[in-house]
N, CA, C and O atoms as CSV, one atom per row, in Angstrom:
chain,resi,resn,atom,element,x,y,z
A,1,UNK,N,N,62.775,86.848,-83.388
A,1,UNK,CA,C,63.267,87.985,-82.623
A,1,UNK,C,C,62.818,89.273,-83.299
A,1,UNK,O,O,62.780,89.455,-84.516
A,2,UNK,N,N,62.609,89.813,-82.708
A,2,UNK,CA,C,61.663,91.285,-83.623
A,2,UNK,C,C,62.823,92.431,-83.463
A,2,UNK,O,O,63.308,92.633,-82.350
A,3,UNK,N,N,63.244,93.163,-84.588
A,3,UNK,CA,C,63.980,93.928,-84.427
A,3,UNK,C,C,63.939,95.758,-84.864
A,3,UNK,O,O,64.762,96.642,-85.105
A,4,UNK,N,N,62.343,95.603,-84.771
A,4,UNK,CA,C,62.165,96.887,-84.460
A,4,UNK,C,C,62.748,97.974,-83.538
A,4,UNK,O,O,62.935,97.349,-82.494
A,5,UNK,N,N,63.072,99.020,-83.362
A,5,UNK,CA,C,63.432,99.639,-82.552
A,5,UNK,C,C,62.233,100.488,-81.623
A,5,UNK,O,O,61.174,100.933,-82.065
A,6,UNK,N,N,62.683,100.559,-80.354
A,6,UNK,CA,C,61.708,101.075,-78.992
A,6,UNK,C,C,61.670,102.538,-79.359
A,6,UNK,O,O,62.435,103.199,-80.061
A,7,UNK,N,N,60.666,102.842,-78.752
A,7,UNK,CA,C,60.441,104.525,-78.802
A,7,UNK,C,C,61.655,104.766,-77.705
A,7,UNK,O,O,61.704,105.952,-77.378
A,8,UNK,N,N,62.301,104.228,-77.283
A,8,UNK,CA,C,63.201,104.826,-76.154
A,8,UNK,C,C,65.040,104.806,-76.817
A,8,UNK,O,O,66.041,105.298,-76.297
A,9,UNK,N,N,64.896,104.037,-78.117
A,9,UNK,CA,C,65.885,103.851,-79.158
A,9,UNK,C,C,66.694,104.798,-79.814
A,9,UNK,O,O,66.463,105.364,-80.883
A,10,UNK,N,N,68.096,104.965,-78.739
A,10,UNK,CA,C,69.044,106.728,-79.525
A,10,UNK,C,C,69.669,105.952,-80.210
A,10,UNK,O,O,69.716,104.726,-80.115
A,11,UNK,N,N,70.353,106.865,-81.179
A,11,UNK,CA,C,71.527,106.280,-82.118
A,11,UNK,C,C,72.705,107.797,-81.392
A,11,UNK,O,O,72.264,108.927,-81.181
A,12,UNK,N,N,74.077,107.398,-81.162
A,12,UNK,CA,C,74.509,108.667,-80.877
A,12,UNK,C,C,76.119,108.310,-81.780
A,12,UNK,O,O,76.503,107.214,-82.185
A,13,UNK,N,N,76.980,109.967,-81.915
A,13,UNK,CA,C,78.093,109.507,-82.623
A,13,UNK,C,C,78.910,110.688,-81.791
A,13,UNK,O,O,78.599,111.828,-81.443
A,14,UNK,N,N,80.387,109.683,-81.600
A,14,UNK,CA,C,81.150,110.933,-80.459
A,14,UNK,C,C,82.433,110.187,-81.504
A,14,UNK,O,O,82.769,109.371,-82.362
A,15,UNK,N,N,82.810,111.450,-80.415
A,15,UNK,CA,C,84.478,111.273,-80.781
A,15,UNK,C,C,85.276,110.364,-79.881
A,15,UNK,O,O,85.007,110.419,-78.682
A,16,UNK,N,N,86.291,109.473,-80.313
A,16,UNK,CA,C,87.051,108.692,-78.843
A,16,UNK,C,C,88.631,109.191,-79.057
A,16,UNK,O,O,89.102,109.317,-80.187
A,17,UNK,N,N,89.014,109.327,-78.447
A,17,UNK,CA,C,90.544,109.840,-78.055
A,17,UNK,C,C,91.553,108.705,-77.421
A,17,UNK,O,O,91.398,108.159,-76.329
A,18,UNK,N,N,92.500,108.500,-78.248
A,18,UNK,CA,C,93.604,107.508,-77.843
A,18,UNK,C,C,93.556,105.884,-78.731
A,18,UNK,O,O,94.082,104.789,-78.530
A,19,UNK,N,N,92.641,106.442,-79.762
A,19,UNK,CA,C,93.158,104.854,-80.453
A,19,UNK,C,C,94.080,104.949,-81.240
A,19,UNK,O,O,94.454,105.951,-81.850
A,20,UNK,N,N,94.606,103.599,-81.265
A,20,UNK,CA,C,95.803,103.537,-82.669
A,20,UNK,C,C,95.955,102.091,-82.934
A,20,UNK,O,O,97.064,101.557,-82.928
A,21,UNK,N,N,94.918,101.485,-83.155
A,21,UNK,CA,C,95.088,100.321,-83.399
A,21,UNK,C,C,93.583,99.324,-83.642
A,21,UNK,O,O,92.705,99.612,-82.829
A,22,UNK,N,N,93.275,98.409,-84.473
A,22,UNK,CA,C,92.418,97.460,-84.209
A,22,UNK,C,C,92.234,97.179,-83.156
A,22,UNK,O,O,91.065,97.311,-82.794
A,23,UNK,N,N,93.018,96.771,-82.346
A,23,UNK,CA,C,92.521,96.024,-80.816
A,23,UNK,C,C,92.360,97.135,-80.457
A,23,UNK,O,O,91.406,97.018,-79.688
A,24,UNK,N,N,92.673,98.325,-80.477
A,24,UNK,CA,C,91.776,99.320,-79.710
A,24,UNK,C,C,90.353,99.700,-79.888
A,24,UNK,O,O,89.697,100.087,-78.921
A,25,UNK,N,N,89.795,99.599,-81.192
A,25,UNK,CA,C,89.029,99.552,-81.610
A,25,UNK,C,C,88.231,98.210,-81.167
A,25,UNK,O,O,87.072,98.436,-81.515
A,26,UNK,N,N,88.271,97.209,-80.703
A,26,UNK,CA,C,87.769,95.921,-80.413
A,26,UNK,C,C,87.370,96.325,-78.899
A,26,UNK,O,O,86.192,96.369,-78.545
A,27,UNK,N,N,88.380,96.596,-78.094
A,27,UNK,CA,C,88.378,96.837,-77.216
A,27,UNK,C,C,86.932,98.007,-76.386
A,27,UNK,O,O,86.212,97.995,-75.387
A,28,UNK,N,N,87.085,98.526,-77.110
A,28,UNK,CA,C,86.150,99.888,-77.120
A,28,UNK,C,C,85.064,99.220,-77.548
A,28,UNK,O,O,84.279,98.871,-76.666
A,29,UNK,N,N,84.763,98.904,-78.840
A,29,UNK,CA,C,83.522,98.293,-78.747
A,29,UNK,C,C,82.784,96.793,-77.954
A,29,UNK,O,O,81.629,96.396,-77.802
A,30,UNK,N,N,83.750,96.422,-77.690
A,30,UNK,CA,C,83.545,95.475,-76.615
A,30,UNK,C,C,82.614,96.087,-75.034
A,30,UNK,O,O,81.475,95.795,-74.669
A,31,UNK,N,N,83.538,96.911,-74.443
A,31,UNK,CA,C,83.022,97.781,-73.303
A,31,UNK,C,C,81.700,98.535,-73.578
A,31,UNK,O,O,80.906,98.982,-72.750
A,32,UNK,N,N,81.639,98.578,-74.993
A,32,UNK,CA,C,80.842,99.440,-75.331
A,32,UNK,C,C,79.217,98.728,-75.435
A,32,UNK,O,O,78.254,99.428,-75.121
A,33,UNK,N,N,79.049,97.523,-75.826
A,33,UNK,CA,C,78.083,96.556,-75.889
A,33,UNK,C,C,77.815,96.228,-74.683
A,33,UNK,O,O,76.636,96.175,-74.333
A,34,UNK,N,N,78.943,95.910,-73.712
A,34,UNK,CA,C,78.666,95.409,-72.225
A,34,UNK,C,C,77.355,96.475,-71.450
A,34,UNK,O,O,76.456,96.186,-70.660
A,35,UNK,N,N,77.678,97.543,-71.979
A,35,UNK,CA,C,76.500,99.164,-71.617
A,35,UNK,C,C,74.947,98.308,-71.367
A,35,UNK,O,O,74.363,98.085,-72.428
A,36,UNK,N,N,74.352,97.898,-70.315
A,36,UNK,CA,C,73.144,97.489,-70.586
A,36,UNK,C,C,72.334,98.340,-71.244
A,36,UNK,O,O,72.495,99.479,-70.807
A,37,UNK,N,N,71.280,98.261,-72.377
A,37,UNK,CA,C,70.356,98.472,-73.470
A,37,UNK,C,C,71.127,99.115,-74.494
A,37,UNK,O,O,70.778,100.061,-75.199
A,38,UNK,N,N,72.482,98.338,-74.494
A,38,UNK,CA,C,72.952,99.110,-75.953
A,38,UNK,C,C,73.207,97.672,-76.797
A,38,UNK,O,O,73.687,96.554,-76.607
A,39,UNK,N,N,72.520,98.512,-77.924
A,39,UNK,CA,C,72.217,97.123,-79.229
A,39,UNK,C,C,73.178,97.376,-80.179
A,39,UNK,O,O,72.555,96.931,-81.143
A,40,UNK,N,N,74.232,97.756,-80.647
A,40,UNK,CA,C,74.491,98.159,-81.319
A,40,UNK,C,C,76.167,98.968,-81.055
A,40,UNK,O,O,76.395,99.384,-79.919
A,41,UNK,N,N,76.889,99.082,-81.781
A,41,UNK,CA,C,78.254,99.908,-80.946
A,41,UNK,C,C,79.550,99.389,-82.027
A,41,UNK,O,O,80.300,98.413,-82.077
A,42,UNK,N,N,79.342,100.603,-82.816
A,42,UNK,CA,C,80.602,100.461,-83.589
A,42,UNK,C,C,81.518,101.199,-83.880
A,42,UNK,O,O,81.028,102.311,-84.076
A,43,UNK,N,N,83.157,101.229,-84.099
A,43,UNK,CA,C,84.407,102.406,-83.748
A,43,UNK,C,C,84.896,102.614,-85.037
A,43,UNK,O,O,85.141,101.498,-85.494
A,44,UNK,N,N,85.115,103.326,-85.710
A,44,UNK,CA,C,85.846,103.843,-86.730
A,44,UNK,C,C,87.094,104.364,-86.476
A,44,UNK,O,O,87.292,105.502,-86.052
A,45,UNK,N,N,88.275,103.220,-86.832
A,45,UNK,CA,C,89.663,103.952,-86.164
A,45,UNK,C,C,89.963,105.099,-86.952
A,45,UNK,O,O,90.583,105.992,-86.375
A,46,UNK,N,N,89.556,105.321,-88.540
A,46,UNK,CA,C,90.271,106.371,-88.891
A,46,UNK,C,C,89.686,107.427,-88.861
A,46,UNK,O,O,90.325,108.458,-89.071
A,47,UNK,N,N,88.170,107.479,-88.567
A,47,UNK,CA,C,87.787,108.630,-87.940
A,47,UNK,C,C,87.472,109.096,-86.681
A,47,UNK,O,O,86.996,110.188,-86.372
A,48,UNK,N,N,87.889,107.840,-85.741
A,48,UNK,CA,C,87.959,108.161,-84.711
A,48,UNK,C,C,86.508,108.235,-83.593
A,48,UNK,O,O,86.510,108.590,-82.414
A,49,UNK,N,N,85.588,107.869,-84.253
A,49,UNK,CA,C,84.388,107.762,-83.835
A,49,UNK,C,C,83.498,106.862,-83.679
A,49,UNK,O,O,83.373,106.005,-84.554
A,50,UNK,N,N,82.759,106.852,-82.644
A,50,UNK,CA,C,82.295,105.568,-82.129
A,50,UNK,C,C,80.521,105.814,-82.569
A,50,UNK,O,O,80.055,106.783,-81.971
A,51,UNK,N,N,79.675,105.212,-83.347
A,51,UNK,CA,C,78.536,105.155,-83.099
A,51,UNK,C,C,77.736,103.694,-82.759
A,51,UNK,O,O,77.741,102.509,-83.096
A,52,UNK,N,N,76.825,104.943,-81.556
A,52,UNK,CA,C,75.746,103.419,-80.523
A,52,UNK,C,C,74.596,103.758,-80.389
A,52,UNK,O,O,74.249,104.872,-79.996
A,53,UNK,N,N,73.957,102.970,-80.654
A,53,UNK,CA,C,72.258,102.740,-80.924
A,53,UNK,C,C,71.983,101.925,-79.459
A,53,UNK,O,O,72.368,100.767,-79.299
A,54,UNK,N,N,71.313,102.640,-78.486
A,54,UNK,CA,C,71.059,101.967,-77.248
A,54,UNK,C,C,69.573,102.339,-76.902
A,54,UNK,O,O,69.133,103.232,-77.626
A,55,UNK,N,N,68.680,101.845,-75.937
A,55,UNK,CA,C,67.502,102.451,-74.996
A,55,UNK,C,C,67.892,103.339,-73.736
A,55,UNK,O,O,68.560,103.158,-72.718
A,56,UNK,N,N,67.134,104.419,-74.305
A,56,UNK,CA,C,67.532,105.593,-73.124
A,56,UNK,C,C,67.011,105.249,-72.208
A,56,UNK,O,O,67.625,105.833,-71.315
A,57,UNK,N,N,66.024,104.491,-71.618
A,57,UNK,CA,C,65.112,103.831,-70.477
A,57,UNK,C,C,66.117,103.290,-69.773
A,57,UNK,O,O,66.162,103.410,-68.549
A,58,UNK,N,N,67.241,102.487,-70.627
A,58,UNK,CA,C,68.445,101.005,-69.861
A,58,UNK,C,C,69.719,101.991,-69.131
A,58,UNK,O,O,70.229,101.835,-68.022
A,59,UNK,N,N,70.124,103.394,-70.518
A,59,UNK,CA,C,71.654,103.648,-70.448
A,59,UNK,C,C,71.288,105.211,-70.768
A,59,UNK,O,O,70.361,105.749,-71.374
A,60,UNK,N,N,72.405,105.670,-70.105
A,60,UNK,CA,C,72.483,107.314,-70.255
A,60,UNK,C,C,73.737,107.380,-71.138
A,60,UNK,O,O,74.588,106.496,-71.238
A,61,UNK,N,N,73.717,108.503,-71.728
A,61,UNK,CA,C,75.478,109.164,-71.869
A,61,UNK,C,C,76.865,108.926,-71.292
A,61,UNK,O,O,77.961,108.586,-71.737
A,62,UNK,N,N,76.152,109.373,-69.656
A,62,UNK,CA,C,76.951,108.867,-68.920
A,62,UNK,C,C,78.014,107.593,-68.859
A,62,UNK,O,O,79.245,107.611,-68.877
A,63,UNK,N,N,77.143,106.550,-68.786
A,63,UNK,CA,C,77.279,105.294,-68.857
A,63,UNK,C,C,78.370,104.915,-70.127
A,63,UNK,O,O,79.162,103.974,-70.062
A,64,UNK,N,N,78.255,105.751,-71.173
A,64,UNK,CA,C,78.385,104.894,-72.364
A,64,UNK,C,C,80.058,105.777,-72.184
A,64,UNK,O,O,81.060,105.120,-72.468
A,65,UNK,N,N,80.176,106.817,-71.847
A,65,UNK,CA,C,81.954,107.473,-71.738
A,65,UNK,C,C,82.271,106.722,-70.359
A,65,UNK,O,O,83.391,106.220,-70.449
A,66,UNK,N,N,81.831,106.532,-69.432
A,66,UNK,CA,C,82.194,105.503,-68.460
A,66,UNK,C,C,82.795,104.289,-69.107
A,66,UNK,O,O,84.022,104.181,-69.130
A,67,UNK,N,N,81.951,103.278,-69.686
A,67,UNK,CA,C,82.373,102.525,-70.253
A,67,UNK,C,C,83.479,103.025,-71.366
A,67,UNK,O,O,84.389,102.261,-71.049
A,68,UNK,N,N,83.822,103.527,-72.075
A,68,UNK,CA,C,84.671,103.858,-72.748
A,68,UNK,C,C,86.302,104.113,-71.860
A,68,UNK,O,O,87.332,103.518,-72.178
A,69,UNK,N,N,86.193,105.153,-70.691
A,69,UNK,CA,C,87.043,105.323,-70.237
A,69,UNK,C,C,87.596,103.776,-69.284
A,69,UNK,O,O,88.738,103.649,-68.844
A,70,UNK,N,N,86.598,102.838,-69.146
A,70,UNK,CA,C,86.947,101.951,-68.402
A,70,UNK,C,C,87.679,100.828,-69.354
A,70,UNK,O,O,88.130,99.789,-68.871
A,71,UNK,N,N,87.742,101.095,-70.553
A,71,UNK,CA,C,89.094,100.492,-71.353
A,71,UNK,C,C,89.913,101.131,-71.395
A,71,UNK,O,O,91.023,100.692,-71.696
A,72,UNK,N,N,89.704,102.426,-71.114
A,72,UNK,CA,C,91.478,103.071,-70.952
A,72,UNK,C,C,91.627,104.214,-72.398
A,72,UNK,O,O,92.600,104.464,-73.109
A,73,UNK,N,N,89.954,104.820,-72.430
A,73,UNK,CA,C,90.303,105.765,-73.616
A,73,UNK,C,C,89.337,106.887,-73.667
A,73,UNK,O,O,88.854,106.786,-72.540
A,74,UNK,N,N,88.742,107.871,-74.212
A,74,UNK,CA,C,88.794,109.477,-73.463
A,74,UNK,C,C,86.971,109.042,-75.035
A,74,UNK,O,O,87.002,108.505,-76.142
A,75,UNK,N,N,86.049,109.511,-74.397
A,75,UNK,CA,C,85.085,109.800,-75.307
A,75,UNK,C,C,84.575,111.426,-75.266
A,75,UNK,O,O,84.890,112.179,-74.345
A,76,UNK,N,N,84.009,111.701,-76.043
A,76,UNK,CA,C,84.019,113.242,-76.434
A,76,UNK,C,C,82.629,113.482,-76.775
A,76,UNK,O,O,82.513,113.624,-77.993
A,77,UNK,N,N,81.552,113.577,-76.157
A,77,UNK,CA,C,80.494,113.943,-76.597
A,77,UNK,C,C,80.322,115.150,-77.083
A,77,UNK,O,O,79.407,115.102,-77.906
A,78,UNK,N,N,80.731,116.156,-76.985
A,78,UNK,CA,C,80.571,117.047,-77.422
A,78,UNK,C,C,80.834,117.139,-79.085
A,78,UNK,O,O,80.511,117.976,-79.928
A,79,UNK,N,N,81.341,116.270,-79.124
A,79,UNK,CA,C,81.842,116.468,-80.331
A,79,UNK,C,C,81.267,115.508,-81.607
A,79,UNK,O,O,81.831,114.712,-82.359
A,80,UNK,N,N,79.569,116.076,-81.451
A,80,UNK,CA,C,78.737,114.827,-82.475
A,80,UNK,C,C,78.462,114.918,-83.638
A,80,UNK,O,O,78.472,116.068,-84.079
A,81,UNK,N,N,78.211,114.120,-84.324
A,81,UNK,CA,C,77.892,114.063,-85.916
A,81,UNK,C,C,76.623,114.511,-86.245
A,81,UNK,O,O,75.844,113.584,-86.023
A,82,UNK,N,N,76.039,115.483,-86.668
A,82,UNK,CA,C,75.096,116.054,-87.449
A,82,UNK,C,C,73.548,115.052,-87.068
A,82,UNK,O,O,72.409,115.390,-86.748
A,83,UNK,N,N,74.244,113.643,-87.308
A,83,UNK,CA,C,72.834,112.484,-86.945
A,83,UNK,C,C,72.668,112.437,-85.405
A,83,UNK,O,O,71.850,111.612,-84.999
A,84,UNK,N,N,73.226,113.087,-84.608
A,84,UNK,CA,C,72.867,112.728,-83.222
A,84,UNK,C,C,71.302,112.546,-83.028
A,84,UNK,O,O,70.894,111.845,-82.102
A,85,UNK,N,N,70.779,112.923,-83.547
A,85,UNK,CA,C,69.252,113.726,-83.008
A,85,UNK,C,C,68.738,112.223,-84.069
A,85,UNK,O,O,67.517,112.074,-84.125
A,86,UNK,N,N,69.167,111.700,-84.464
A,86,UNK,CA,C,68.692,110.789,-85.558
A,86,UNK,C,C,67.868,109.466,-85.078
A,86,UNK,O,O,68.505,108.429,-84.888
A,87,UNK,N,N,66.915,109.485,-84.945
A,87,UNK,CA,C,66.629,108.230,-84.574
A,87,UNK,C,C,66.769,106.603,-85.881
A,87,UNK,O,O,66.340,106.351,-87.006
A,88,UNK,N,N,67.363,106.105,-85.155
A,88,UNK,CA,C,67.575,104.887,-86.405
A,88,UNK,C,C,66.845,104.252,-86.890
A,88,UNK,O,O,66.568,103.480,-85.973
A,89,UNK,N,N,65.907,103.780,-88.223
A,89,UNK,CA,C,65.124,103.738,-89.287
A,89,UNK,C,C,65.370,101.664,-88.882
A,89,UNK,O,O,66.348,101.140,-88.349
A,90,UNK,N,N,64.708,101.311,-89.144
A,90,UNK,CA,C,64.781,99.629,-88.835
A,90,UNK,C,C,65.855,99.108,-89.318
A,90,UNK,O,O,66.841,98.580,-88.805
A,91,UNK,N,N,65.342,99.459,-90.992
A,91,UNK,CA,C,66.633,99.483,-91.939
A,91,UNK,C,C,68.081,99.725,-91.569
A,91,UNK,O,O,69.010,99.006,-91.938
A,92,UNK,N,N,68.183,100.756,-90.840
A,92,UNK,CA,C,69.982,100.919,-90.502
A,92,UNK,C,C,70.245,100.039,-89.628
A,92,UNK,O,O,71.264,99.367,-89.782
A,93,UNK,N,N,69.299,99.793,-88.359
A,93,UNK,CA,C,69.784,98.848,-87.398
A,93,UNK,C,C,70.138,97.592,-87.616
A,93,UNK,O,O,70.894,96.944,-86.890
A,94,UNK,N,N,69.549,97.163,-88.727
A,94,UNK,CA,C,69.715,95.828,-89.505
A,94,UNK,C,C,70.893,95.800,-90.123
A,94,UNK,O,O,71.727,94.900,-90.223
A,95,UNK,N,N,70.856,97.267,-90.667
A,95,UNK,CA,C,72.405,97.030,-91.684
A,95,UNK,C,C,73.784,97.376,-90.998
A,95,UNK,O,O,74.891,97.194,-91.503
A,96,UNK,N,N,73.469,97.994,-89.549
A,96,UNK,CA,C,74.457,97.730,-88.291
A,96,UNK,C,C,75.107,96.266,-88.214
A,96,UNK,O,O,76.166,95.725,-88.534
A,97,UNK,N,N,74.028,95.964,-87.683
A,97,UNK,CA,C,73.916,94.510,-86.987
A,97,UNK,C,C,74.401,93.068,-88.009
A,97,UNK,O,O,74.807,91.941,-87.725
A,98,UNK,N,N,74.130,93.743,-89.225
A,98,UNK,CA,C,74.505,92.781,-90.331
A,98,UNK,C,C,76.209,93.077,-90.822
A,98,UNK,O,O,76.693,92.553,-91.826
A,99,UNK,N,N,76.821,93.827,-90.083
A,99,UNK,CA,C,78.569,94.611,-90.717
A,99,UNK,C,C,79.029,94.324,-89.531
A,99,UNK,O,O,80.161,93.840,-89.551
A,100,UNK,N,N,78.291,94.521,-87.946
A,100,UNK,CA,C,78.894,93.931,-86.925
A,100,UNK,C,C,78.679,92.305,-87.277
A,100,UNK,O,O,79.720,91.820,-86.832
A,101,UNK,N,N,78.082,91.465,-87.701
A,101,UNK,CA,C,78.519,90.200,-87.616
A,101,UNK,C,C,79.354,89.535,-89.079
A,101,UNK,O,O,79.917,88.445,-89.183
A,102,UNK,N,N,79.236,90.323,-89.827
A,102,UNK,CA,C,80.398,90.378,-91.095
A,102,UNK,C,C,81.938,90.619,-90.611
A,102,UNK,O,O,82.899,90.065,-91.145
A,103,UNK,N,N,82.015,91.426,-89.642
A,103,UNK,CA,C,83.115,92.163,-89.192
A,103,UNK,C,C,83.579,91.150,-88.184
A,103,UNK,O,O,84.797,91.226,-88.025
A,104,UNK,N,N,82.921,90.100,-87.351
A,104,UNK,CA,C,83.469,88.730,-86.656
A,104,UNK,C,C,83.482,87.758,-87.695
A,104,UNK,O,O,84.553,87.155,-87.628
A,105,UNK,N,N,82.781,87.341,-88.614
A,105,UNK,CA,C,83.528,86.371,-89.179
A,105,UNK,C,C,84.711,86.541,-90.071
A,105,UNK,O,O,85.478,85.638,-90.404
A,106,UNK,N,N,84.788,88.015,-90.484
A,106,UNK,CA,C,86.213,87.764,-91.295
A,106,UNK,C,C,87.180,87.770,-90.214
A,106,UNK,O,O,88.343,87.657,-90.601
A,107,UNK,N,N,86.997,87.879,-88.883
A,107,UNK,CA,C,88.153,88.441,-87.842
A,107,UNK,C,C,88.407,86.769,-87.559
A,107,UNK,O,O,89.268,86.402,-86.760
């Protein structure tokens, strides 16, 4: 499986509004993967922020606070982390992808 990233490959970081809990956090990133061309999608409850590495070709912005609000919780683009503009290095996507499946087996 080749896990280079596409020239069409964002990484983005927002704010989400209304968690208070792990399963909220599950929840959210759950909806959040369902996003067709998003590889990637992880929530930080105590800071409150969600970052997702998707293909802008598959998924817009749009899409990705859609999905968010369609678990039942408020995303905030406006409100991004310094790396928005960041395109993700192979290396990070790997070391994503390697903490999202660390993060199911201890669960």
């Amino acid at each position: 499986m080749n896990h280079e990233p596409r020239a069409t490959s964002h990484s983005r970081h927002f704010r989400i509004k209304g968690m208070h809990c792990a399963s909220c956090v599950f929840s959210i990133e759950r909806a959040l993967k369902a996003v067709p061309g998003v590889s990637v999608a992880t929530v930080n409850l105590v800071t409150n922020q969600a970052t997702v590495s998707y293909d802008a070709e598959k998924t817009t912005d749009e899409q990705l606070v859609q999905a968010v609000a369609g678990a039942g919780y408020t995303a905030d683009l406006r409100v991004s982390g310094a790396a928005t503009n960041h395109e993700p290095t192979n290396q990070e996507l790997d070391k994503l992808r390697e903490l999202e499946e660390l993060k199911w087996k201890v669960i």
